[in-house]
N, C-alpha and C positions, 0 to 999 in steps of 0.2 A: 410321158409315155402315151398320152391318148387316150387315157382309160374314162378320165373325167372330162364331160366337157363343159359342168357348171356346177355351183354348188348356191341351192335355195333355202331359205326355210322350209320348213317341214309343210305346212300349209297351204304354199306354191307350188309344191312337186308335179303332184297331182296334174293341176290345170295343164302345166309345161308339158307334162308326159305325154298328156292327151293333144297338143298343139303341136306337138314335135311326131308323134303317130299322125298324125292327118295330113301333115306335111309331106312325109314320109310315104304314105299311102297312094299320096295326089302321082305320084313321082309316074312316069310310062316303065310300067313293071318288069321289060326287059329290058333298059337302060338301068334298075336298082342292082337286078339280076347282076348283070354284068360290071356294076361297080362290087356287089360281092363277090363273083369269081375272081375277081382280078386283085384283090385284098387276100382270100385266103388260097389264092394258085401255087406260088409258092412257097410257102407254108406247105402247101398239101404234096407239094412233090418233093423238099425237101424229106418229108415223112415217109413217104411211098418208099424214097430209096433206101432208107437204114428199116423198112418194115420186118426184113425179113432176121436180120440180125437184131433186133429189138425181141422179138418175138424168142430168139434162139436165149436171149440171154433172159428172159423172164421164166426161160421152162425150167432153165438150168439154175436158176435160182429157187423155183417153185417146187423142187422135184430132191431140193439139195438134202444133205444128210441134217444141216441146221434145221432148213424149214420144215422137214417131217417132224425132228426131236419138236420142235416149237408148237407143231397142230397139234401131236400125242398130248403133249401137258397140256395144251387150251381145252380139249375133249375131255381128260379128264378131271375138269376143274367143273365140268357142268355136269 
């Protein structure tokens, strides 16, 4: 998946972490820039388009006659 892309002793993290920031840093900042938009672009528009029906369906759960009965007991548990 990409999530890891090394795994050290606990001892080495560290220095790596800081060698991979400097690395990172040296980079011309809108050339980083732009390898981040282009990683989270579609992602992001994927989202944009169900925004608004994501939004409709969390009211409609938020608002529902369950999750009211559900906050009344949790308020009066405190």
């Amino acid at each position: 998946m990409g999530l890891v892309d090394e795994v050290l002793p606990a001892g080495e993290v560290m220095a790596k972490a800081v060698d991979k920031a400097r690395l990172l840093g040296a980079w011309p900042h809108e050339a980083f820039a732009m390898i981040k938009r282009n990683r989270v672009e579609e992602i992001e528009q994927r989202v944009l388009a169900r925004r608004e029906e994501k939004e409709r369906l969390f009211v409609d759960c938020w608002y529902s006659a369950e999750a009211r009965q559900r906050l009344r007991a949790a308020m009066e548990r405190f």
